[in-house]
C-alpha positions, -999 to +999 in steps of 0.1 A: -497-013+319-534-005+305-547-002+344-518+017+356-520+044+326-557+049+329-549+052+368-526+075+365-540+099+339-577+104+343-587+121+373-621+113+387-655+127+391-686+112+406-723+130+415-753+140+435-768+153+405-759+165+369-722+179+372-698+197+346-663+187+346-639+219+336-603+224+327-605+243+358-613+212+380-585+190+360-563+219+363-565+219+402-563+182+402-526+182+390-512+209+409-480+206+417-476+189+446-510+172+448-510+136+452-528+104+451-531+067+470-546+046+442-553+013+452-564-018+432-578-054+437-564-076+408-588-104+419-622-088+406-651-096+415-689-086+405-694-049+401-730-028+404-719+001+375-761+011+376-778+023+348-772+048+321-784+085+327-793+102+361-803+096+395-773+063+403-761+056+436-727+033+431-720+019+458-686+012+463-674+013+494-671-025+500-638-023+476-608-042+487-570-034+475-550-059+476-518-033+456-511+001+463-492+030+445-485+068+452-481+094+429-477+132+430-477+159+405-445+173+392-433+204+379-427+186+340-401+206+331-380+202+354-389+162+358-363+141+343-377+130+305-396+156+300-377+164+265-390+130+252-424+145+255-426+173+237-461+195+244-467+182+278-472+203+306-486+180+332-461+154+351-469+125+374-441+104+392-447+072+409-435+040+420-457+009+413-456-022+385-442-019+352-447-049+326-443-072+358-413-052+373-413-027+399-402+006+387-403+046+388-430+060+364-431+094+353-465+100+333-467+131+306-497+149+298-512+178+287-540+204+293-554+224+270-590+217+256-587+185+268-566+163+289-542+142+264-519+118+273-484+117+259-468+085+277-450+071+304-412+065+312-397+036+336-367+027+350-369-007+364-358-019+396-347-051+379-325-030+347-317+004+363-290+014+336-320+012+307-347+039+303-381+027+289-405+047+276-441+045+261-451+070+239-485+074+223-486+093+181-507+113+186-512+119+219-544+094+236-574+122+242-581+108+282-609+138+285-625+160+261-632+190+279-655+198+290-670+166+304-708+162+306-736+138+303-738+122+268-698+137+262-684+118+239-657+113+213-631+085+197-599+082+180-568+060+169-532+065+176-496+041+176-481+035+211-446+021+204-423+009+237-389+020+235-356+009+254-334+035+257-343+052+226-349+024+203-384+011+191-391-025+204-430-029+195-459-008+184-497-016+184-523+003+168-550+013+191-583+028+188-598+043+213-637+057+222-655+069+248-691+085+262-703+098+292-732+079+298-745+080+335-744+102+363-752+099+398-733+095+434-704+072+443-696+062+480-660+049+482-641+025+513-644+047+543-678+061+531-669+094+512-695+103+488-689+120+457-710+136+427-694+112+398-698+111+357-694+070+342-675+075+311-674+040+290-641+036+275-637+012+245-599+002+234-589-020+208-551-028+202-544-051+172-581-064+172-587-069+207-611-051+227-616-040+263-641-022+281-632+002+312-658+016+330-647+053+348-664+071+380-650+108+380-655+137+401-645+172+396-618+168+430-599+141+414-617+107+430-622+080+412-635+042+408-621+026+374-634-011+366-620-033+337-649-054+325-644-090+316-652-096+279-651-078+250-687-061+249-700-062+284-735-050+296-741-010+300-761-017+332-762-039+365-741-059+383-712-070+355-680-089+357-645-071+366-612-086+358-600-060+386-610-030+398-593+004+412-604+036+428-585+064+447-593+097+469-594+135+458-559+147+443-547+168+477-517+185+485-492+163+502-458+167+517-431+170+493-404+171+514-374+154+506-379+115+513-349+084+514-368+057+494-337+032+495-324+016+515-359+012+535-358-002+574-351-043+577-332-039+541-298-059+538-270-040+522-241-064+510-206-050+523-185-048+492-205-042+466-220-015+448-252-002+464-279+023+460-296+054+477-326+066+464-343+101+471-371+125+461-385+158+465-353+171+463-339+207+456-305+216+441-274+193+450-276+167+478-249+159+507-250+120+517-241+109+546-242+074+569-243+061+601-232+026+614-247+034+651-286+038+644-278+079+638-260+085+669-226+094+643-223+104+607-195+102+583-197+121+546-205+097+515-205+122+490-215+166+488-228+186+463-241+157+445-271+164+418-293+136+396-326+143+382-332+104+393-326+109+428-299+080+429-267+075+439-248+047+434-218+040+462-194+009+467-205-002+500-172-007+518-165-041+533-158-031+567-191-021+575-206-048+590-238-037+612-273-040+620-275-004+627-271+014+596-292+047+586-285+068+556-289+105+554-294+131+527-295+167+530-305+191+502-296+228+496-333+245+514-316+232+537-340+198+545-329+165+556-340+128+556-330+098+566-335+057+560-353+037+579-329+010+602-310-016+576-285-039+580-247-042+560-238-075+563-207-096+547-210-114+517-197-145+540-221-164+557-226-149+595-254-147+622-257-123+645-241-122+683-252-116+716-249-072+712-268-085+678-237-077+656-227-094+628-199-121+633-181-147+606-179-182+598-144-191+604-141-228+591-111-236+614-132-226+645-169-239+633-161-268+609-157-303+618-123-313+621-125-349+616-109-362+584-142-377+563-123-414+556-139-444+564-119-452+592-129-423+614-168-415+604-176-457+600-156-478+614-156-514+622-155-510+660-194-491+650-213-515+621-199-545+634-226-539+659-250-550+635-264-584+630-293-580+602-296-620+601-298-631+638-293-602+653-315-581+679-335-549+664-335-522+694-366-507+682-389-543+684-366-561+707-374-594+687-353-609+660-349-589+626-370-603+603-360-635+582-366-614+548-350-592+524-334-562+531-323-578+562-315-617+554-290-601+524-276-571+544-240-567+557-240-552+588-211-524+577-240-509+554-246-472+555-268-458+572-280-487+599-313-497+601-316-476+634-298-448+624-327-447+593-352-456+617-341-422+637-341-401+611-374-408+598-392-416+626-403-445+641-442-442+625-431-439+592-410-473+596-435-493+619-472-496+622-472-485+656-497-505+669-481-541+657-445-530+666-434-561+647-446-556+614-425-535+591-438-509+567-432-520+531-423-489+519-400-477+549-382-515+535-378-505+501-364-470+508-336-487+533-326-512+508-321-484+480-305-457+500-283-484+520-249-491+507-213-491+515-206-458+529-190-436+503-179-401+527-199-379+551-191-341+535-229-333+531-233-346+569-199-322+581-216-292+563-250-298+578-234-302+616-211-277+611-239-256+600-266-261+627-240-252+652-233-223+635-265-211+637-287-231+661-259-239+687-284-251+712-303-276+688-267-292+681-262-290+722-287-314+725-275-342+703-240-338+710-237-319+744-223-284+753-189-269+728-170-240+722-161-244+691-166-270+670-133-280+652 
């Protein structure tokens, strides 16, 4: 949560030479509507942070993200939580990790002297009905303003997590920082940008980090979490991980379906949701079953600060072909990308690749699964383990145990096992004759009287459900399989 706050809330700066870093300049970073790509390697690696004071050129424009998360800047008082945050007038919302979970993050801050950080609230993919939220007493000072060379200051505060209003833990935390270095960074895709290092020191309940942050006064920014507790100010150092992002610009806030998202599978029958955002006013909802060529109404006039909706999916809407669409009052529209609503039944897709049922009368086996009519006598008495003829040698079966003490209505046969696991594993191919011990022992466990063939009528039934020609070839061409 550390790397995702620190991310979220400080703004970068990096340099060509000695550069000031204003409320003005933060200011303009969270404009409404400006946004970020943040991207992060969790691997780390070894990191060149240079030297304390002037004249550094970081060079980081071999970075690698292996994660990636988007955020914009919301209007705070009109964002969703924003009356568990008293004082704040700067919002971010996101979607990226929480605790292990993915989630929607709204971040709260403010600006005025300096850029503090309130705290975060999540709703989890995984719990949707709970609301956490982080909150930091006092607010955590992320930039005293303004932000020079040798800048510096340090404090403690409580952050406490809450679920849905109630405290669940607190640490005490305290937290310092200088501005040590300045220089030019180069980030992936070779931007260059005037940059301050800041080196941030946190301690919660005794245990210390070190996070080393590249700012410049548009908004980009390299953060690297050193390994170890007290790591060197200069050189190439250790990184647990490291992040960086692009200037805060203005991006298009028009409203956006998040969920379903194309290739999703929507279960017919059950309850469901659509997600949204950048919305305005009330929303009509609307779907499609024939990839947008027809609409029908879900719902109209519908308003939620989250931008969800939750709808019982019907159970007659079976299709690959499903788009949903939401229109706001501007009037603006969006819609999904392509999904699929399939049954809660199993199915596979037909030839006009629409979904159809398993119908057990028409795909199941309709043998009865007794002894009489899966292994009978006029089968296994076939079988002659003690003088008999093995197909696979031609030669006599061996005169030792399994097959001097085997009957021959034993289940499965020796060639049926032989079949299944192939002849190599059962033979050393190049002495046909001689027997693999272990293939032996494995028969003479697994053989026995046969005791029913259900697993074996699922399986079949199964594969020709699915992968009709595979079964073709063992069993020739059907219609149905009952």
């Amino acid at each position: 949560m550390k790397k995702v706050l620190l991310c979220l809330l400080l703004s970068p700066v990096f340099v060509f030479s000695q550069i000031t870093i204003t409320s003005s300049d933060f200011s303009n970073m969270f404009l409404v509507g400006n946004g970020m790509s943040i991207r992060e390697n969790d691997g780390g690696g070894a990191v060149d942070i240079g030297n304390p004071g002037g004249d550094n050129n970081w060079d980081f424009s071999w970075f690698q993200g292996n994660l990636q998360m988007d955020l914009v800047s919301i209007d705070p008082f009109t964002s969703p939580y924003i009356s568990e945050f008293p004082g704040a007038n700067i919002a971010t919302y996101s979607v990226g990790d929480f605790e292990g979970d993915q989630a929607e993050l709204w971040n709260y801050s403010s600006l005025n002297g300096s850029f503090d950080h309130f705290g975060t609230a999540a709703l989890l993919s995984t719990q949707p009905e709970d609301l956490f939220t982080i909150k930091n007493k006092p607010a955590q000072i992320e930039a005293q303003l303004p932000l020079t060379i040798n800048s510096s200051w340090s404090h403690s505060y409580t952050q406490t997590l809450y679920v849905n209003g109630s405290p669940f833990i607190s640490s005490q935390i305290d937290y310092s920082v200088i501005v040590d270095a300045y220089g030019t960074m180069t980030l992936p895709g070779g931007a260059v940008f005037e940059a301050l290092r800041m080196r941030e020191t946190m301690t919660i309940n005794g245990l210390t980090s070190v996070t080393y942050q590249f700012l410049s006064k548009s908004g980009a920014q390299v953060s690297v979490f050193a390994s170890g507790s007290n790591p060197p100010g200069s050189g190439v150092i250790a990184a647990d991980s490291y992040n960086w992002n692009f200037e805060f610009q203005s991006v298009n806030v028009s409203l956006t379906v998040t969920h379903p998202g194309s290739n999703d599978v929507v279960i017919a029958g059950e309850l469901d949701s659509i997600k949204y955002m950048y919305w305005s006013g009330n929303v009509d909802l609307y779907y499609s079953l024939d990839e947008g060529v027809t609409y029908e109404v879900i719902d109209t006039g519908y308003s939620s600060p989250l931008g969800t909706y939750y709808w019982n999916v019907p159970d007659s809407f079976l299709t690959t072909k499903a788009i949903i669409k939401v229109v706001d009052s501007s009037p603006d529209s969006a819609e999904s990308g392509l999904f699929k609503i399939k049954p809660w039944q199993r199915s596979r897709l037909d030839e006009n690749d629409d979904f159809e049922l398993y119908v057990p009368d028409d795909d199941g086996w309709s043998f009865s699964n007794s002894r009489i009519n899966i292994w009978p006598q006029t089968w296994w008495q076939q079988f002659d383990y003690q003088s008999g003829i093995d197909p696979y040698t031609n030669l006599r079966y061996p005169p030792i145990p399994p097959f001097i003490v085997a009957a021959d209505s034993l289940f499965p046969d020796w060639p049926l096992f032989v079949d299944v696991f192939s002849f190599s594993k059962c033979y050393y191919p190049a002495i046909v004759s001689v027997y693999r011990p272990r293939a032996l022992r494995n028969w003479r466990v697994k053989s026995m009287r046969w005791g029913g063939s259900c697993f074996g009528f699922a399986v079949s039934s199964l594969l020709g459900f699915y992968h009709k020609q595979e079964l073709v070839q063992l069993i020739g061409d059907f219609t149905e399989l009952f």
